[in-house]
C-alpha positions as CSV (number, residue, x, y, z in Angstrom):
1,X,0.0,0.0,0.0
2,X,1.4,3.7,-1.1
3,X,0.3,5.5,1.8
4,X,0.0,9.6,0.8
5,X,-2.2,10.6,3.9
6,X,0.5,12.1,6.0
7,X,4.0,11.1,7.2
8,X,2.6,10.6,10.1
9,X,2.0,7.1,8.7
10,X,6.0,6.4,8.5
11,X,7.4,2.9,9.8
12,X,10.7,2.7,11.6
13,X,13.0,0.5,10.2
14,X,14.8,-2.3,10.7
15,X,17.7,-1.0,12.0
16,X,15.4,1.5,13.8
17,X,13.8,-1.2,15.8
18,X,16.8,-2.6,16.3
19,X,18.2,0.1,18.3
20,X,15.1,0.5,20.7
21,X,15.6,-3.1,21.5
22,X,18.7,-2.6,22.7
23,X,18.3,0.7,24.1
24,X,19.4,1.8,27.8
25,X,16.2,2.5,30.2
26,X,15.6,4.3,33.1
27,X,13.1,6.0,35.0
28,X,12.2,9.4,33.0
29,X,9.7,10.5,35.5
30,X,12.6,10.7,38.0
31,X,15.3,11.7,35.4
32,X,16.8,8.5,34.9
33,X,16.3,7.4,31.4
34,X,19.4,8.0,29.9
35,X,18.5,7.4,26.2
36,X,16.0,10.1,26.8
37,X,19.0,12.5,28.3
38,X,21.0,11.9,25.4
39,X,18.0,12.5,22.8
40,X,17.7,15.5,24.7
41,X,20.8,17.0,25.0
42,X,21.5,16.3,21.4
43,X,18.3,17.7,19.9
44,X,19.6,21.0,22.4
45,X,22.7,21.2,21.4
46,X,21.7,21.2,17.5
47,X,18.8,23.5,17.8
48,X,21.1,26.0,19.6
49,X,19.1,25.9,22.7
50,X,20.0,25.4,26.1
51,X,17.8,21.7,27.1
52,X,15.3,19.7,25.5
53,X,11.6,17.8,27.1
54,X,11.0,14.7,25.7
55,X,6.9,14.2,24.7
56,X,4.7,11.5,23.7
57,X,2.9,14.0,20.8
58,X,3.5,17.4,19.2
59,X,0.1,18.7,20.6
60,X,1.6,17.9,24.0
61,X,4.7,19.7,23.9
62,X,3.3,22.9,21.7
63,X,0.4,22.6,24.5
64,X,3.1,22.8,27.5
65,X,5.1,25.1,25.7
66,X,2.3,27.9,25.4
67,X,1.6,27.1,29.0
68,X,5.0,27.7,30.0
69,X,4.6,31.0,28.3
70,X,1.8,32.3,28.7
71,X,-0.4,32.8,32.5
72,X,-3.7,32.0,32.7
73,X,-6.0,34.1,30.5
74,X,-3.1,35.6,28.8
75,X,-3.0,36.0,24.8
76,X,-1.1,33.8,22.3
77,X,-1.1,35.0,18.5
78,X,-0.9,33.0,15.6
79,X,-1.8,31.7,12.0
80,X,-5.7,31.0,11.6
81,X,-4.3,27.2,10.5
82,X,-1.2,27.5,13.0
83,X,-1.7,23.3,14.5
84,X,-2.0,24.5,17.6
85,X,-5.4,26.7,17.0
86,X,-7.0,25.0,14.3
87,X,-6.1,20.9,15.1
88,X,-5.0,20.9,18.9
89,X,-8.9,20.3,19.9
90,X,-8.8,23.9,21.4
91,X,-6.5,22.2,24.2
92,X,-4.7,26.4,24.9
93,X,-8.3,27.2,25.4
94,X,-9.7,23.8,27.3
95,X,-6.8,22.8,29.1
96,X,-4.5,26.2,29.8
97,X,-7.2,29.2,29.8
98,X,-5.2,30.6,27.1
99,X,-6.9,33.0,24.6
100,X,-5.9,32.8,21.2
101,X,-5.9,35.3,18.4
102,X,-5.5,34.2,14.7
103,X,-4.7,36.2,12.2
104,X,-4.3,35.4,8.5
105,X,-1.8,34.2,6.9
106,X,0.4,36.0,3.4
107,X,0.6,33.3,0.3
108,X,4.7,32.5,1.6
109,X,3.3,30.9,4.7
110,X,4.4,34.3,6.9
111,X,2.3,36.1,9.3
112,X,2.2,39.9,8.5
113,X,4.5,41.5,11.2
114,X,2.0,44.5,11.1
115,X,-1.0,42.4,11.1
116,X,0.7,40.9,14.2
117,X,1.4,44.6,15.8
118,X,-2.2,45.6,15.4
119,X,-3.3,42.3,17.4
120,X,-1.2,43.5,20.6
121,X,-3.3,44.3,22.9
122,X,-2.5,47.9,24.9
123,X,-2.0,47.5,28.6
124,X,-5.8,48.2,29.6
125,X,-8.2,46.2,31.9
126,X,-10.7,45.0,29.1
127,X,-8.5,43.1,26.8
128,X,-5.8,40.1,28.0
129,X,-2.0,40.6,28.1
130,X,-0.3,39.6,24.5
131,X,2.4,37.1,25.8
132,X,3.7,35.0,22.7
133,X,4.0,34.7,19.3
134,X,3.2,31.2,17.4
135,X,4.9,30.6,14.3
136,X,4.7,27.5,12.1
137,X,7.8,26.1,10.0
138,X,7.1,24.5,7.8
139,X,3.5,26.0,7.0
140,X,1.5,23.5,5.0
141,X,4.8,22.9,3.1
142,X,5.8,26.2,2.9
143,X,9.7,27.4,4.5
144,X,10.1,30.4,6.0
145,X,12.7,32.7,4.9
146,X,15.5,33.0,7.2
147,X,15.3,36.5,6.9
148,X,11.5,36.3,7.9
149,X,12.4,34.6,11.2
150,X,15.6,36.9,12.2
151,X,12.7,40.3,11.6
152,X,10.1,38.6,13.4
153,X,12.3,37.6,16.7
154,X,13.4,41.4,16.7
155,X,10.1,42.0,16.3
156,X,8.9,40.4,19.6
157,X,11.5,41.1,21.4
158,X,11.1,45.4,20.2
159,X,6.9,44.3,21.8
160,X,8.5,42.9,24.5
161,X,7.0,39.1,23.8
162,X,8.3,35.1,23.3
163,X,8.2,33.8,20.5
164,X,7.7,29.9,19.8
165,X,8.0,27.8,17.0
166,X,5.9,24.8,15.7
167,X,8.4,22.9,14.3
168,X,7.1,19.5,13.7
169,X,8.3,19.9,10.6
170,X,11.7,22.0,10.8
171,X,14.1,19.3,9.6
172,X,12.1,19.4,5.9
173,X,12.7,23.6,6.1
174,X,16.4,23.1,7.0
175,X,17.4,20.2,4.5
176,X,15.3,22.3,1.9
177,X,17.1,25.7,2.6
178,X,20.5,23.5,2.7
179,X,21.4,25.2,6.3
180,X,21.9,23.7,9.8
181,X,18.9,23.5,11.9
182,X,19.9,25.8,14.0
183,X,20.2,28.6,11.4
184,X,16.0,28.6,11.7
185,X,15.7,27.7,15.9
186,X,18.6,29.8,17.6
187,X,15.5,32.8,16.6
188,X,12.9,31.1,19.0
189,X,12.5,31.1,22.5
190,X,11.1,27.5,22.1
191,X,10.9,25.0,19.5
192,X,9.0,22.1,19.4
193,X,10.4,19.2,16.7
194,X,8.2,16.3,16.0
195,X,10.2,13.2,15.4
196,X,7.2,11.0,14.3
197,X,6.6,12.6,10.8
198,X,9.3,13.1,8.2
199,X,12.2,11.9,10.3
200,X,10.5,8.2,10.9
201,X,9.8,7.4,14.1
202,X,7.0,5.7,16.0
203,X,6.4,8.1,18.6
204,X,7.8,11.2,20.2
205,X,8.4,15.1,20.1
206,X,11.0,17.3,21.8
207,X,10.7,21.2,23.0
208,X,13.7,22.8,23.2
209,X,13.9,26.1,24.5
210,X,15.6,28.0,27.7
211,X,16.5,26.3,31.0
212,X,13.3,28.0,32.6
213,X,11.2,27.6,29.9
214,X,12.0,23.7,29.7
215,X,11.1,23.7,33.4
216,X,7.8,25.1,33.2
217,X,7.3,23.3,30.5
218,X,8.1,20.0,32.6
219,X,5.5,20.9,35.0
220,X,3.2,21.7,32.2
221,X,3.9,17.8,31.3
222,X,3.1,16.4,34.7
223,X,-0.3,18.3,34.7
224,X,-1.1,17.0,31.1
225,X,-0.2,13.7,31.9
226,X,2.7,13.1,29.9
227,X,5.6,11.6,32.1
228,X,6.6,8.1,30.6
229,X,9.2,5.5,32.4
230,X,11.1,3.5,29.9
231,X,11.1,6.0,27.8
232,X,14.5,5.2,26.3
233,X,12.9,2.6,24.0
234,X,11.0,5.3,22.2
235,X,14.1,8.3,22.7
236,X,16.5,5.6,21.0
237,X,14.1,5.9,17.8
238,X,14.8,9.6,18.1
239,X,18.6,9.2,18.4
240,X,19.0,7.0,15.5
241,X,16.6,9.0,13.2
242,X,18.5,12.1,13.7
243,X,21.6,10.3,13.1
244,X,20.0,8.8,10.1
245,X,17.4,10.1,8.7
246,X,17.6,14.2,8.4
247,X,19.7,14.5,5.4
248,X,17.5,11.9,2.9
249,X,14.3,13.4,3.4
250,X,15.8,15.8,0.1
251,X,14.7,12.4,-1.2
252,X,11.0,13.2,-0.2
253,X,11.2,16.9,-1.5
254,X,12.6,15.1,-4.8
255,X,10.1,12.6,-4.9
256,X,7.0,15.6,-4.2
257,X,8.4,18.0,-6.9
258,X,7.9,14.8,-9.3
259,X,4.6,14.0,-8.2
260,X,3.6,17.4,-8.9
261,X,4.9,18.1,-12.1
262,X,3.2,13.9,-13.4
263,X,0.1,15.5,-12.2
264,X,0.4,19.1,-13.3
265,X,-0.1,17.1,-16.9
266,X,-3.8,16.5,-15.9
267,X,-6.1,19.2,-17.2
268,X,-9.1,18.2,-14.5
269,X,-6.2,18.9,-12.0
270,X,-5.4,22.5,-10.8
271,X,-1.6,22.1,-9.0
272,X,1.2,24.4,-9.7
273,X,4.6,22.5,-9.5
274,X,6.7,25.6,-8.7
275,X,4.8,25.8,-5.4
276,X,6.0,22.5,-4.0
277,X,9.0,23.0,-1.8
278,X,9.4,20.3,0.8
279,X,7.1,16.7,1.4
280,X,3.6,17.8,0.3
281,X,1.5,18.4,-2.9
282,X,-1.3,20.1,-2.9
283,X,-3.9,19.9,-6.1
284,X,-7.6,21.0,-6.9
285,X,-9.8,18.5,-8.5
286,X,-13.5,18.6,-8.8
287,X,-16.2,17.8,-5.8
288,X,-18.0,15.5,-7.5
289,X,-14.5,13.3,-8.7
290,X,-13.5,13.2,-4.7
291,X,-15.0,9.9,-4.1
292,X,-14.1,8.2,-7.4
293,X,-10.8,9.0,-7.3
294,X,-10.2,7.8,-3.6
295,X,-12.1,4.8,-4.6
296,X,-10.1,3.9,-8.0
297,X,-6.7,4.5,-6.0
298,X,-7.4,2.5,-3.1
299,X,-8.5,-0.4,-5.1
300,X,-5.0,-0.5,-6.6
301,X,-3.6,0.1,-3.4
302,X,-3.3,3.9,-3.0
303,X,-4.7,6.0,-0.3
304,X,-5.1,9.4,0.1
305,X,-7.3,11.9,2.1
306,X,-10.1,12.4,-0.1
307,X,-11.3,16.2,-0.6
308,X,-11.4,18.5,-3.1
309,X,-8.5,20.2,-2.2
310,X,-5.9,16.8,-1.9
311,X,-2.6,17.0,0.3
312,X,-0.2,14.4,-0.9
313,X,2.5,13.9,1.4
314,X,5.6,11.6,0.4
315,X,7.2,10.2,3.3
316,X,10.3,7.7,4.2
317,X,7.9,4.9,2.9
318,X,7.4,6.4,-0.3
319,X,9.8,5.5,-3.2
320,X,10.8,7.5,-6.6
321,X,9.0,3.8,-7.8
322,X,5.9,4.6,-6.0
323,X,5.6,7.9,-6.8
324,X,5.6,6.8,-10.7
325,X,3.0,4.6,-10.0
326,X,0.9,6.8,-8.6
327,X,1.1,9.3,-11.5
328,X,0.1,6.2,-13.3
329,X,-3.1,5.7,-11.4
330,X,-4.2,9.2,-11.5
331,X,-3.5,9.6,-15.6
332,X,-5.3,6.1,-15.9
333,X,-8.6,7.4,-13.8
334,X,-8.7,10.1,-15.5
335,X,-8.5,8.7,-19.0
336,X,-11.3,6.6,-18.0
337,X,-13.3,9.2,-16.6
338,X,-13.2,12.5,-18.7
């Protein structure tokens, strides 16, 4: 099965289970683990920041991170579809009394730095304090100039506000603008990196950020229920993936940009090929072809998130092969259904 939902659907490997087999356990609650230490400390030292929190799921960390920031009934802004406001089951809202404020976002994937001054709220008794601004790298596919994210941490630091990053999916934006990691997180106060997605792992995100930060942050875990024991055997997936598997996902970006242009060659599809810079393709087709479609490819063993806007994602399960193959299936549905 060619599996385009997500790469959230990513397997480990061989040699990836191999290593959590064998990996040193401890006790994390108490500080013990040391495969999750090491995962830790190394994701810190890459991204620039000063310690890393190990998590069981993005949403966790990015939800302990803007509680670590931010006081109860204090303000957050970000994107209108920033994860953490739109697919994070209004957690900031349920779970930390945080008040969010979304504001659109500009066709790069940026958010308007003077949008984002005219949502700071003045220091006055009706409106809540403006704490921390969420950023998103990359945003549905999109990287964020390096520029961008140097102006924007002035920015919040001119406002006198943090500034975190989303960054489940930072590896894609650093392999794609050929930099270090660190080039994009040394701006952030807090980053949180999902290891689960593009980079191949089972389970697991880390926030990195200041000492203090990471502190509240660990508190923030305890409340949301997120301490794990042995949980070197998941840490040691993290170890070896960033070890591993950073560098080839420019084999997913590859394999994206030639799913895009196999498709662009389908006049019932609207996709622009230029616009694809990391792991996702996004293309336009018809309402009434959604179903169809979905149908035709899964019976050859394709599946994708049917809609009439599609998000193909290519993933470390993906091959050049199966990407060729699915061009294939899309040309042949549409041959057979004008």
């Amino acid at each position: 099965m060619i599996d385009l939902r997500s790469d959230t659907v990513t397997r480990p490997t061989h040699a990836m289970r191999a290593v959590m087999a064998a990996a040193e356990v401890g006790d994390d609650v108490f500080g013990g683990d040391p495969s999750v230490n090491r995962l830790q400390e190394m994701l810190a030292e890459m991204t620039g920041q000063e310690a890393g929190l190990f998590f069981p799921s993005g949403t966790q960390s990015n939800l302990a991170a803007l509680m670590a920031h931010c006081g109860r009934g204090e303000e957050f802004i970000i994107g209108s579809l920033g994860h953490s406001y739109k697919y994070e089951a209004g957690g900031a809202a349920v779970l930390g009394s945080l008040w969010p404020c979304p504001i659109g976002y500009e066709v790069d994937g940026t958010l308007d730095l003077n949008k984002i001054a005219a949502a700071i709220k003045p220091d006055d008794a009706h409106f809540p304090h403006t704490r921390l601004l969420v950023l998103e790298n990359t945003q549905n596919g999109r990287v964020l100039p390096l520029a961008y994210l140097k102006e924007a941490a002035d920015f919040v630091r001119h406002h006198g506000l943090n500034i975190h990053l989303d960054g489940a999916r930072v590896f894609n934006a650093a392999v794609k603008l050929g930099v270090p990691v660190r080039e994009i997180t040394q701006n952030f106060d807090s980053v949180s990196i999902c290891l689960s997605k593009g980079l191949g792992c089972p389970v697991g995100t880390v926030l990195v950020g200041k000492r203090e930060l990471i502190a509240g942050a660990h508190r923030a875990r305890k409340i949301l229920g997120g301490g794990m024991r042995q949980a070197g055997i998941l840490a040691a997936a993290g170890i070896y993936a960033l070890e591993h598997h950073v560098q080839r996902l420019a084999q997913d970006h590859a394999n994206a940009k030639a799913l895009a242009e196999g498709l662009a060659g389908i006049k019932q599809i609207k996709i622009d090929p230029a616009a694809v810079q990391t792991n996702m393709v996004f293309a336009s087709i018809l309402p009434e072809q959604v179903a169809g479609l979905a149908a035709h490819l899964k019976q050859i063993g394709i599946l994708i998130l049917p809609g009439a806007n599609l998000r193909l994602v290519t993933h470390l399960d993906v091959s050049a092969a199966d990407v060729g193959r699915v061009i294939t299936a899309f040309h042949g549905y549409y041959s057979d259904n004008h």
